[in-house]
PyMOL Python script that loads the backbone (N, CA, C, O; Angstrom):
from pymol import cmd

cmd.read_pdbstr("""\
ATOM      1  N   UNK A   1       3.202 -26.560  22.206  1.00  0.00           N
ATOM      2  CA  UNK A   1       2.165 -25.654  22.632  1.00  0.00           C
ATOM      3  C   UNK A   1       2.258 -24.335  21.872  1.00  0.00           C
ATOM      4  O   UNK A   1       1.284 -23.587  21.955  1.00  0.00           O
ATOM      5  N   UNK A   2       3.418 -23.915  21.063  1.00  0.00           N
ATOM      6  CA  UNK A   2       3.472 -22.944  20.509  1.00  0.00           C
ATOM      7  C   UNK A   2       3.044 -22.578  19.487  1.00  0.00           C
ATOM      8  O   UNK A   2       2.700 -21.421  19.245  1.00  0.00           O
ATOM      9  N   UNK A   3       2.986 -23.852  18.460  1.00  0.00           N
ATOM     10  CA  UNK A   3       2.407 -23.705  17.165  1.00  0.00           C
ATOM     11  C   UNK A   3       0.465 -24.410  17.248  1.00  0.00           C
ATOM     12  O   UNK A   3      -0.209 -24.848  18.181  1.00  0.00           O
ATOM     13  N   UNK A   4       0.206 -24.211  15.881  1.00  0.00           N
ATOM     14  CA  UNK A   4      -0.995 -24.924  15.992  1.00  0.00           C
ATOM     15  C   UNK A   4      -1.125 -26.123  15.339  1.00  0.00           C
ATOM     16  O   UNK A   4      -0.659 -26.079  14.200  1.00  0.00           O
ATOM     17  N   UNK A   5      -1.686 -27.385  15.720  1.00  0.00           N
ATOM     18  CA  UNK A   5      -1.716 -28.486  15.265  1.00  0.00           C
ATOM     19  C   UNK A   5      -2.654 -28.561  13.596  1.00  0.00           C
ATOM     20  O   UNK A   5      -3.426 -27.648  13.301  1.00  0.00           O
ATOM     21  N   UNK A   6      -2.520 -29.266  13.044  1.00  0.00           N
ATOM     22  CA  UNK A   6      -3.172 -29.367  11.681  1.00  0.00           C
ATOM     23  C   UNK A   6      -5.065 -29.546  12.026  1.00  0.00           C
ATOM     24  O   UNK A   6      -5.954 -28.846  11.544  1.00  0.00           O
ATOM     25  N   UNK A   7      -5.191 -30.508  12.829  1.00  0.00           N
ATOM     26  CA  UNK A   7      -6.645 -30.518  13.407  1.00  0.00           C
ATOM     27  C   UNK A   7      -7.436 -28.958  13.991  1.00  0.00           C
ATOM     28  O   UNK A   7      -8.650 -28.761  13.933  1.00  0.00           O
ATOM     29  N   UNK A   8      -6.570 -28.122  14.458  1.00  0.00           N
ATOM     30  CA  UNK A   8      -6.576 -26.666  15.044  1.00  0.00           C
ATOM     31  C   UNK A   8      -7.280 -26.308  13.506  1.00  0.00           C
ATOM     32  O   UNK A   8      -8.490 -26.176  13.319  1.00  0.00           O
ATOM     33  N   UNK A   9      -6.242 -26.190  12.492  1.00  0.00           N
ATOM     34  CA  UNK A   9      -6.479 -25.783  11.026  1.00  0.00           C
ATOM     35  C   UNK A   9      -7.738 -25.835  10.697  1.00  0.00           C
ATOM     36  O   UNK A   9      -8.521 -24.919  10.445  1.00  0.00           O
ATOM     37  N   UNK A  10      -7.919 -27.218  10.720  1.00  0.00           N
ATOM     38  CA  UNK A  10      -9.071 -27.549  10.362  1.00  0.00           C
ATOM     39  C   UNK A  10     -10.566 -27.546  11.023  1.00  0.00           C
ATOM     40  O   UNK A  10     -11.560 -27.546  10.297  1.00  0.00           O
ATOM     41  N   UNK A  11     -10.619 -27.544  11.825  1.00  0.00           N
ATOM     42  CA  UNK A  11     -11.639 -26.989  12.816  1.00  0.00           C
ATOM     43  C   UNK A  11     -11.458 -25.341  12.352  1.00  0.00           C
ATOM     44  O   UNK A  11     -12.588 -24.887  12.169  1.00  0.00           O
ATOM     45  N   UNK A  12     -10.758 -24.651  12.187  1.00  0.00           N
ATOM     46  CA  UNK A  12     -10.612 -22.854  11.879  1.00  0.00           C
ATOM     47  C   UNK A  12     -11.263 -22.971  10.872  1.00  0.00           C
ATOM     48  O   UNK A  12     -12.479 -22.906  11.049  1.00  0.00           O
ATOM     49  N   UNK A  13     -10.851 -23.152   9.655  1.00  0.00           N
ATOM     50  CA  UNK A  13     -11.479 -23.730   8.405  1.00  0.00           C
ATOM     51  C   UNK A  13     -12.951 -24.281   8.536  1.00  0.00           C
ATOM     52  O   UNK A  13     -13.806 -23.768   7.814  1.00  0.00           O
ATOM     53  N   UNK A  14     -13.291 -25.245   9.367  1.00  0.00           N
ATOM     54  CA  UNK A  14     -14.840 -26.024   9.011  1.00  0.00           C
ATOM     55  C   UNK A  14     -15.675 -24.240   9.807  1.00  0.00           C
ATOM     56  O   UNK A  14     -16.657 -23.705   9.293  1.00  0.00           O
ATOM     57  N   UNK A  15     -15.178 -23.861  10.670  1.00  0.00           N
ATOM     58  CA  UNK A  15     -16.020 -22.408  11.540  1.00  0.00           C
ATOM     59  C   UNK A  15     -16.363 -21.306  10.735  1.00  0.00           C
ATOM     60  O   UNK A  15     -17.323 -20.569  10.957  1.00  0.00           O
ATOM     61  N   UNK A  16     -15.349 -21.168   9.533  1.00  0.00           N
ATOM     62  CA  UNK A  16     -14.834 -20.207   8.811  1.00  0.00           C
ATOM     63  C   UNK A  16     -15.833 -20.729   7.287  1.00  0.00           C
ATOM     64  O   UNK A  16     -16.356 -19.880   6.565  1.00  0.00           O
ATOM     65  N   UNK A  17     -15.903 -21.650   7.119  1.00  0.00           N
ATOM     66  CA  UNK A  17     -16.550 -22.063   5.988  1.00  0.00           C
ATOM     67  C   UNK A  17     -18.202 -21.916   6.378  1.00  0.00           C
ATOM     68  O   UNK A  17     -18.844 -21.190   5.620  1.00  0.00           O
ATOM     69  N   UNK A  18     -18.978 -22.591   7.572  1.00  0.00           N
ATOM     70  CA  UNK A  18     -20.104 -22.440   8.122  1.00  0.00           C
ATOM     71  C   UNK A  18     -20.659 -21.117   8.383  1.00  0.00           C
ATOM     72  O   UNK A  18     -21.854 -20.824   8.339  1.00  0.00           O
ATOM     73  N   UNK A  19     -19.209 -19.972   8.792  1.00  0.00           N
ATOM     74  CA  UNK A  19     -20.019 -18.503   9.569  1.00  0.00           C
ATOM     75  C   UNK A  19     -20.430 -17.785   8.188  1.00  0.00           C
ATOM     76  O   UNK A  19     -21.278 -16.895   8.113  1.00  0.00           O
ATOM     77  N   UNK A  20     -19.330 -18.572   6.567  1.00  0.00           N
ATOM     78  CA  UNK A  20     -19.607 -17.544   5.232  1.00  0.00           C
ATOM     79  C   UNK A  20     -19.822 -17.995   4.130  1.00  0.00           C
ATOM     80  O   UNK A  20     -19.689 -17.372   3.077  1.00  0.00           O
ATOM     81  N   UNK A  21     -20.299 -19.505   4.291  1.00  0.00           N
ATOM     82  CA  UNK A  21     -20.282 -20.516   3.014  1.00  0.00           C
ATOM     83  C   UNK A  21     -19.809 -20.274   2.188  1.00  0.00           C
ATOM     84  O   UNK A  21     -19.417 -19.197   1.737  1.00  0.00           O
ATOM     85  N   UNK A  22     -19.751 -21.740   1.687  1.00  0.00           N
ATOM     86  CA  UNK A  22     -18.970 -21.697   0.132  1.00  0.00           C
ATOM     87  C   UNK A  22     -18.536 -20.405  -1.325  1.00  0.00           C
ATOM     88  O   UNK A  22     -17.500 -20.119  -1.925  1.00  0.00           O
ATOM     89  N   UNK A  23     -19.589 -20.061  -1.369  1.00  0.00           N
ATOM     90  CA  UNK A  23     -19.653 -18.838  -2.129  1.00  0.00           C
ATOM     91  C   UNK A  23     -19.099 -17.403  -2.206  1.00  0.00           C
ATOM     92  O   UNK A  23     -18.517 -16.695  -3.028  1.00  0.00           O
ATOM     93  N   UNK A  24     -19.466 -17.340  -1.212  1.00  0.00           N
ATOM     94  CA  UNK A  24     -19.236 -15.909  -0.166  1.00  0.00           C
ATOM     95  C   UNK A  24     -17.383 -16.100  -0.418  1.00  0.00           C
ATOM     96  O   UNK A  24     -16.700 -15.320  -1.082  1.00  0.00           O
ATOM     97  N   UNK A  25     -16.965 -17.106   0.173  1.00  0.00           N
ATOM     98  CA  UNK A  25     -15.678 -17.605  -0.053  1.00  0.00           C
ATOM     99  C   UNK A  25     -14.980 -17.706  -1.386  1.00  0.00           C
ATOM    100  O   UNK A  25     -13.766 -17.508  -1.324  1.00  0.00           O
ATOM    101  N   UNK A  26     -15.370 -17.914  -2.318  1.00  0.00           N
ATOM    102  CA  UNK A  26     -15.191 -18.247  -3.331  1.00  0.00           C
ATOM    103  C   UNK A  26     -14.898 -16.919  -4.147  1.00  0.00           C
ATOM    104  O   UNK A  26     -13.996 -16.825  -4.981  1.00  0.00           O
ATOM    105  N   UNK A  27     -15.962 -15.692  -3.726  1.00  0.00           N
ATOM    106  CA  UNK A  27     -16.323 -14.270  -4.107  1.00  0.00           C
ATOM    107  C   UNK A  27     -14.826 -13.651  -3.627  1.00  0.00           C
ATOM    108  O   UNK A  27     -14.223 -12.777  -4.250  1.00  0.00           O
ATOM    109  N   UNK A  28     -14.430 -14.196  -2.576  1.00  0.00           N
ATOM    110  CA  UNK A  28     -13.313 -13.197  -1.666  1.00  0.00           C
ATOM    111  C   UNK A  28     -12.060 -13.889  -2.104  1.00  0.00           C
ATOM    112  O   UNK A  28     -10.950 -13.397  -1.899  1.00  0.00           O
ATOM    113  N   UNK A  29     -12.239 -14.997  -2.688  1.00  0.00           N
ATOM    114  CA  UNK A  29     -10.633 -15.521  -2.901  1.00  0.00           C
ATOM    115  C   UNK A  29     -10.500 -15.199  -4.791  1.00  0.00           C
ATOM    116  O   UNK A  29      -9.432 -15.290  -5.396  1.00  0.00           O
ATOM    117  N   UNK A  30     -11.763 -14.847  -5.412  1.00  0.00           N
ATOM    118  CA  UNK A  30     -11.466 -14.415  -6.926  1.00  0.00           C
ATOM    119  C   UNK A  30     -10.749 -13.101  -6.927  1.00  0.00           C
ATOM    120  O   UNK A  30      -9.677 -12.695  -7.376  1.00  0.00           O
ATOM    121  N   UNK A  31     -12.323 -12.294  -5.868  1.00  0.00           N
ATOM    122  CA  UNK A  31     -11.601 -10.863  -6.069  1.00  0.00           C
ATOM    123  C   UNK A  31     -10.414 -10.477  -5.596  1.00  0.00           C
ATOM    124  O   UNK A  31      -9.907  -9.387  -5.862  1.00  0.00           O
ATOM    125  N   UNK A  32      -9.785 -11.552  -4.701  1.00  0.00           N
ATOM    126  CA  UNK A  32      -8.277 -11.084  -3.945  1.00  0.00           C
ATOM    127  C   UNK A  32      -7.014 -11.588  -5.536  1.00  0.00           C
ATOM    128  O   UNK A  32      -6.139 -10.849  -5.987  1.00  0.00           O
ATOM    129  N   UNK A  33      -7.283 -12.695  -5.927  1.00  0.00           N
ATOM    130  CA  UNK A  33      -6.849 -13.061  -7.170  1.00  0.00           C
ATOM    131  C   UNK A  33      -6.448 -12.074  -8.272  1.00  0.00           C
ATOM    132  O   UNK A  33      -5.380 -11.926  -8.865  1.00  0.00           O
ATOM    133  N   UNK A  34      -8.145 -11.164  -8.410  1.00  0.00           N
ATOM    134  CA  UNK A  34      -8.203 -10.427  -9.289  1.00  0.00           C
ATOM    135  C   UNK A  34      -6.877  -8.798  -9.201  1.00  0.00           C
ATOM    136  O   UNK A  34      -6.216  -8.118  -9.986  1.00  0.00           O
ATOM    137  N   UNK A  35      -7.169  -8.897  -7.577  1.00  0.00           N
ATOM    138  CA  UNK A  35      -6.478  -7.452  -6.918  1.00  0.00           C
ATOM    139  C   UNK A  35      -4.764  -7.750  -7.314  1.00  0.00           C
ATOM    140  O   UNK A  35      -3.974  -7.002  -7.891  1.00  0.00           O
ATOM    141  N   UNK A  36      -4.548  -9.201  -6.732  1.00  0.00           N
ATOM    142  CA  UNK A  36      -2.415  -9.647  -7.169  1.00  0.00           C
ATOM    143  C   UNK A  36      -2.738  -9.293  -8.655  1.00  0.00           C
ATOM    144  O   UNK A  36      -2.116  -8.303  -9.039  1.00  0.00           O
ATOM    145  N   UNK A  37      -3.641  -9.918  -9.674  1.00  0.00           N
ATOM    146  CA  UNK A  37      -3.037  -9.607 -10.635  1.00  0.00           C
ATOM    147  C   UNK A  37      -2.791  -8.321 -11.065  1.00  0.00           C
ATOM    148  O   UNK A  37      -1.665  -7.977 -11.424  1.00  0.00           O
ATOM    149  N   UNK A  38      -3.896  -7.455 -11.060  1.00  0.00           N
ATOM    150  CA  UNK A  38      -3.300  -6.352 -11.268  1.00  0.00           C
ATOM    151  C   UNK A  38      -2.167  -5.741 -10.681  1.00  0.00           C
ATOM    152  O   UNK A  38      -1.206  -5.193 -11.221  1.00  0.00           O
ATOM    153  N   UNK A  39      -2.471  -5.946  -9.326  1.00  0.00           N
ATOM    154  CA  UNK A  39      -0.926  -4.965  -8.872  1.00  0.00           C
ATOM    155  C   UNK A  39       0.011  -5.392  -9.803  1.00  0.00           C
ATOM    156  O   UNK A  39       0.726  -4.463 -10.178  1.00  0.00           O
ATOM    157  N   UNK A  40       0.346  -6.809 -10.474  1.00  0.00           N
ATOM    158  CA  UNK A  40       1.893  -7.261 -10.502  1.00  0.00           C
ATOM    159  C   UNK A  40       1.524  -6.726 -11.795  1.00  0.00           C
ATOM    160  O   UNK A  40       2.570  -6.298 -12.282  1.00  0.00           O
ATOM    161  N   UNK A  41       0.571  -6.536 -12.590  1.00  0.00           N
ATOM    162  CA  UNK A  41       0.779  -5.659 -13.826  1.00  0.00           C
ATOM    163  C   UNK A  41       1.030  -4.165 -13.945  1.00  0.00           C
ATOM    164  O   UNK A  41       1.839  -3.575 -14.661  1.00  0.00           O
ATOM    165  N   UNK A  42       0.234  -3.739 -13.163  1.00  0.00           N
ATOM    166  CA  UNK A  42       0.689  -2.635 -12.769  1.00  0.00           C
ATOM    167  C   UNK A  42       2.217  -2.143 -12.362  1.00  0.00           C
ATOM    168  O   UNK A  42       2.694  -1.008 -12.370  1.00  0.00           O
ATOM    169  N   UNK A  43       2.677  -3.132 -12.082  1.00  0.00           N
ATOM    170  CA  UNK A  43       4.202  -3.152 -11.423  1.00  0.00           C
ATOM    171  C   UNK A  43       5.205  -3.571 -12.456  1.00  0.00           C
ATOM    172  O   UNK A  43       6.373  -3.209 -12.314  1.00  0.00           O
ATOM    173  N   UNK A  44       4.886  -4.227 -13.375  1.00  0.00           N
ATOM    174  CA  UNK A  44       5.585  -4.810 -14.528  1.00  0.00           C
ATOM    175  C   UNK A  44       5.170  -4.040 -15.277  1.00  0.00           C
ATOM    176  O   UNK A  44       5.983  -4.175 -16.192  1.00  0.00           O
ATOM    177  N   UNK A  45       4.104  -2.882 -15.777  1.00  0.00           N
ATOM    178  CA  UNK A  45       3.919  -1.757 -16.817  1.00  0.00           C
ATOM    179  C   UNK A  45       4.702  -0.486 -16.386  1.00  0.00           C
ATOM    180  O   UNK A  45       5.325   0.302 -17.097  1.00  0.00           O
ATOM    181  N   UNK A  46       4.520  -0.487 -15.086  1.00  0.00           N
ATOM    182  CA  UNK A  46       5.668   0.955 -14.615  1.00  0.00           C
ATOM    183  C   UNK A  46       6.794   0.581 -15.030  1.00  0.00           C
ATOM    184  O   UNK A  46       7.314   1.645 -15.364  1.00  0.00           O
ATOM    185  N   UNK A  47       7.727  -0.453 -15.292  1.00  0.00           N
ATOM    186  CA  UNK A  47       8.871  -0.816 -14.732  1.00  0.00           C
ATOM    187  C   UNK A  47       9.319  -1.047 -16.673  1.00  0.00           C
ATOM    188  O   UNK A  47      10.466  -1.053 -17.120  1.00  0.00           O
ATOM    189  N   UNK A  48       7.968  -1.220 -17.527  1.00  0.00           N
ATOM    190  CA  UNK A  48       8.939  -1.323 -18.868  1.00  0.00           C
ATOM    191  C   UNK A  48       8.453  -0.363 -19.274  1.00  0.00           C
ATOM    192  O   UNK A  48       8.388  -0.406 -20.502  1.00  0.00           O
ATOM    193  N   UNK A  49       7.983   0.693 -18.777  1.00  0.00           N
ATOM    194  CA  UNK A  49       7.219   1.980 -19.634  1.00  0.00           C
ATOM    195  C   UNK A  49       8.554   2.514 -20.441  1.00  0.00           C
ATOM    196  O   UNK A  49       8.710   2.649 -21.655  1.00  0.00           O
ATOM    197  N   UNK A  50       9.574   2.802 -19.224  1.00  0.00           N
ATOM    198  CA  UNK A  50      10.947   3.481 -19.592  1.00  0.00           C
ATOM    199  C   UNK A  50      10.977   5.098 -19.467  1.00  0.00           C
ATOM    200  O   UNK A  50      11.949   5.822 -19.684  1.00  0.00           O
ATOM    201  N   UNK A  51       9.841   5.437 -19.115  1.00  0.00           N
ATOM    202  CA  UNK A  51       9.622   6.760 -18.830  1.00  0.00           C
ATOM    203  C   UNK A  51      10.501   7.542 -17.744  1.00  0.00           C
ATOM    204  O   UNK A  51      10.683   6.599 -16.974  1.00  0.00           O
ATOM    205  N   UNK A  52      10.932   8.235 -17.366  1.00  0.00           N
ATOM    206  CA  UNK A  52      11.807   8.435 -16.006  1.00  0.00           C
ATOM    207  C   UNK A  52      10.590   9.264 -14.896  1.00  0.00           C
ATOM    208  O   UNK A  52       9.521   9.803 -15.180  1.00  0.00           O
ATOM    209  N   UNK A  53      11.067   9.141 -13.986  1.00  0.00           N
ATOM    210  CA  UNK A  53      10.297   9.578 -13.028  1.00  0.00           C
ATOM    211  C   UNK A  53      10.005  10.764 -12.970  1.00  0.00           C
ATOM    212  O   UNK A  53      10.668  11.487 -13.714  1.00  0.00           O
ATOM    213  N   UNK A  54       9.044  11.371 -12.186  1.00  0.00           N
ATOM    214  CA  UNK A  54       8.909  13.010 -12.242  1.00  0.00           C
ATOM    215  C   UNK A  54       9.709  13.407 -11.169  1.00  0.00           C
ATOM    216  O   UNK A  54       9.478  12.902 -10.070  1.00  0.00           O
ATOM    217  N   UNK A  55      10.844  14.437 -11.325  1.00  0.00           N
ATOM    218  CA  UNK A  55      11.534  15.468 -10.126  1.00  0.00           C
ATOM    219  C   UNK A  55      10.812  15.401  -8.837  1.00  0.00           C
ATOM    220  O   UNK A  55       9.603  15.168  -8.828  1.00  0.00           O
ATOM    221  N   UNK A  56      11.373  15.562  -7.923  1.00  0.00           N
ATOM    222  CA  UNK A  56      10.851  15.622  -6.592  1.00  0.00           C
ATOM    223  C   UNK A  56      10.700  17.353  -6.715  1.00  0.00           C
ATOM    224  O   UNK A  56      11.590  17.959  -7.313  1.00  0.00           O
ATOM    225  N   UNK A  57       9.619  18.054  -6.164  1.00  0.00           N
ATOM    226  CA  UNK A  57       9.332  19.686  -6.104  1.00  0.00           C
ATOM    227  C   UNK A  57      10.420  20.160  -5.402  1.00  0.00           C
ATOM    228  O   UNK A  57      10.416  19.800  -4.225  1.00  0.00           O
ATOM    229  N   UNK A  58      11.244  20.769  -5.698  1.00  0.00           N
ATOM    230  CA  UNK A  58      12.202  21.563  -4.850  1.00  0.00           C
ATOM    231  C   UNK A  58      12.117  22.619  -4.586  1.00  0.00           C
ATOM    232  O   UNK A  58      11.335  23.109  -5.401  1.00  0.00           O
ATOM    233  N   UNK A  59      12.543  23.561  -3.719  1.00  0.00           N
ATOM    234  CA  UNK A  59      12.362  24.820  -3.555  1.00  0.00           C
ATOM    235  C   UNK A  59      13.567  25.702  -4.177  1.00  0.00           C
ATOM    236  O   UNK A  59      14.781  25.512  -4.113  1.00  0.00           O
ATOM    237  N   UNK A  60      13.055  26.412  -4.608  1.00  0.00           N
ATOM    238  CA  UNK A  60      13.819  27.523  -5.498  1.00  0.00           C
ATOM    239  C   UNK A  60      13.945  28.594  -4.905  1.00  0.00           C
ATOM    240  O   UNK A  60      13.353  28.964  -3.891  1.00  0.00           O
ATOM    241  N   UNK A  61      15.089  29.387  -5.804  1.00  0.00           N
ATOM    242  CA  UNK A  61      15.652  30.936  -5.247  1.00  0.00           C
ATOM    243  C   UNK A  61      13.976  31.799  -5.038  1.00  0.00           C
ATOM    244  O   UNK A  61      13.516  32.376  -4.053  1.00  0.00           O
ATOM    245  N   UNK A  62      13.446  31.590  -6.292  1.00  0.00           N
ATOM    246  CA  UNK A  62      12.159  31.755  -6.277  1.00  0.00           C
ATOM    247  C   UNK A  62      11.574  32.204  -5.065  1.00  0.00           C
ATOM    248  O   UNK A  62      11.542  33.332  -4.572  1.00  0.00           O
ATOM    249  N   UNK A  63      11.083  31.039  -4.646  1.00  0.00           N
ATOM    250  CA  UNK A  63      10.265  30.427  -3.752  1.00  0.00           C
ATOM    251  C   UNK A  63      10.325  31.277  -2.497  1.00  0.00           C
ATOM    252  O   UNK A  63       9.352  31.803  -1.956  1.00  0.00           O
ATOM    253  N   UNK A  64      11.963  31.367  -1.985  1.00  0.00           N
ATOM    254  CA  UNK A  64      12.458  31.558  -1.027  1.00  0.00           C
ATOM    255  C   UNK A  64      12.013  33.306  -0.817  1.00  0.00           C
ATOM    256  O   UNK A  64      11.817  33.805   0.292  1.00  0.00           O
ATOM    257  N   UNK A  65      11.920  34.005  -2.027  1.00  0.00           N
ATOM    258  CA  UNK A  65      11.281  35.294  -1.876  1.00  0.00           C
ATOM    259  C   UNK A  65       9.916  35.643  -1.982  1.00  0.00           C
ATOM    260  O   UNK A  65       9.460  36.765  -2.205  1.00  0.00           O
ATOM    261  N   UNK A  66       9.226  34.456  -1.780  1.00  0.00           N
ATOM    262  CA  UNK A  66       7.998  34.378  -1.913  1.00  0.00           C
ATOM    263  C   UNK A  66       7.325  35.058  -0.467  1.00  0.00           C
ATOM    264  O   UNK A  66       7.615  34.365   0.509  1.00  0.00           O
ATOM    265  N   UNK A  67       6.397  36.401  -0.096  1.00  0.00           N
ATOM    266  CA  UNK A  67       6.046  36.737   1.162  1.00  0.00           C
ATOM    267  C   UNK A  67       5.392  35.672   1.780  1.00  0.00           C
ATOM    268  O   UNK A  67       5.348  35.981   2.971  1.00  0.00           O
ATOM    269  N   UNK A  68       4.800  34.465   1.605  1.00  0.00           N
ATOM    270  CA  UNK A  68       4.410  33.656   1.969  1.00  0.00           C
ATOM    271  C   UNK A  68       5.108  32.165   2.893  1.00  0.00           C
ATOM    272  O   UNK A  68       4.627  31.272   3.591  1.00  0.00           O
ATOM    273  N   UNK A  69       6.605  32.582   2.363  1.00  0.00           N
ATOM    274  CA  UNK A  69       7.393  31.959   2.866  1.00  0.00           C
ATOM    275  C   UNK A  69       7.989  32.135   4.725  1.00  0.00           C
ATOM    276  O   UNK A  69       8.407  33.233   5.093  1.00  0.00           O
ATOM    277  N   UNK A  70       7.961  31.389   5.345  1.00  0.00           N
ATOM    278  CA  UNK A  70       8.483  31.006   6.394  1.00  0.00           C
ATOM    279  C   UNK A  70       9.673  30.836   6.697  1.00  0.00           C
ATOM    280  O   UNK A  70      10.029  29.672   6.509  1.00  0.00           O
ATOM    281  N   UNK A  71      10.938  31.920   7.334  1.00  0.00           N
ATOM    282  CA  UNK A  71      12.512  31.534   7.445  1.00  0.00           C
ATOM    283  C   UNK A  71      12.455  30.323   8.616  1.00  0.00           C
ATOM    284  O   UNK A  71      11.669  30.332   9.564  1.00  0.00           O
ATOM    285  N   UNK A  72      13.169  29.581   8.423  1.00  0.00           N
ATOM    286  CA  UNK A  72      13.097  28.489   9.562  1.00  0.00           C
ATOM    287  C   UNK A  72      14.498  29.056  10.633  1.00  0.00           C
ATOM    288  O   UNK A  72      14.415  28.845  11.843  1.00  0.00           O
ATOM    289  N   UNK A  73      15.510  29.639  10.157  1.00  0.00           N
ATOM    290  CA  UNK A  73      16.395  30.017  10.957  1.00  0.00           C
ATOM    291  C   UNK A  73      15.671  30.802  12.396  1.00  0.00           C
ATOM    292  O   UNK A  73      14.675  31.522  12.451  1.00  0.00           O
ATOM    293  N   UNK A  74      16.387  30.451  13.242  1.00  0.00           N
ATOM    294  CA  UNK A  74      16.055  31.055  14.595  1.00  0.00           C
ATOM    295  C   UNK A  74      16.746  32.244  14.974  1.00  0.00           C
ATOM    296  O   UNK A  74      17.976  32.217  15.013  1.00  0.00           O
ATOM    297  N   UNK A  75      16.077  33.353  15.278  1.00  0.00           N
ATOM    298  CA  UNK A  75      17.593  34.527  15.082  1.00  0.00           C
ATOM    299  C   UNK A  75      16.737  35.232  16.467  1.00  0.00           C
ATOM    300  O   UNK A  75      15.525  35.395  16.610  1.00  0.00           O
ATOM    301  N   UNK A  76      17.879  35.569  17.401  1.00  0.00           N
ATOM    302  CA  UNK A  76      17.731  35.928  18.970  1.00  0.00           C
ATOM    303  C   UNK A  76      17.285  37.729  18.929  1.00  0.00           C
ATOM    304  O   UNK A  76      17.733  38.532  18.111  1.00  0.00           O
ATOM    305  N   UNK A  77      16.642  37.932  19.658  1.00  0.00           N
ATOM    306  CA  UNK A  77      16.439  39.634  19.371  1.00  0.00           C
ATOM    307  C   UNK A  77      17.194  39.863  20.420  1.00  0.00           C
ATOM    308  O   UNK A  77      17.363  39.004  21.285  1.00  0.00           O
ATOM    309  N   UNK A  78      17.868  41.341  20.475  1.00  0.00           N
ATOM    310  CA  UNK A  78      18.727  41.676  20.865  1.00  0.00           C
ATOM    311  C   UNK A  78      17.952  42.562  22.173  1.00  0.00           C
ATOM    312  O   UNK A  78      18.635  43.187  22.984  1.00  0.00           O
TER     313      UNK A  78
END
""", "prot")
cmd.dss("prot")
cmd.show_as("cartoon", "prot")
cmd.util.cbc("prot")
cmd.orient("prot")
């Protein structure tokens, strides 16, 4: 009762084919095709570029005297 039987499948399938015909289907399983390939190129061009990554933004001595800046320390008034 937990899983679904192969006939289940197929009845999902014949509902699923009738509510978007053939085509329609056909349109959604190229362009999903089209979408893996790129990612995995995309993923295999980052990966032999060899370029190194860009720095994460850090905050600097700079920064820290910036009037715009926010002390996060909590300091008690007396």
């Amino acid at each position: 009762m937990g899983s679904f039987s192969i006939w289940h499948w197929l009845i999902v399938l014949l509902v699923v084919v009738l509510i978007f015909g053939t085509k329609k289907l056909k349109n959604v399983g190229s362009d999903l095709g089209s979408a893996v390939k790129g990612f995995k190129d995309g993923v295999k061009g980052g990966a032999e570029s060899g370029e190194p990554l860009p720095p994460s933004q850090q905050v600097t001595s700079s920064k820290a005297n910036d009037a715009n800046t926010v002390d996060v320390e909590a300091k008690n008034k007396v």
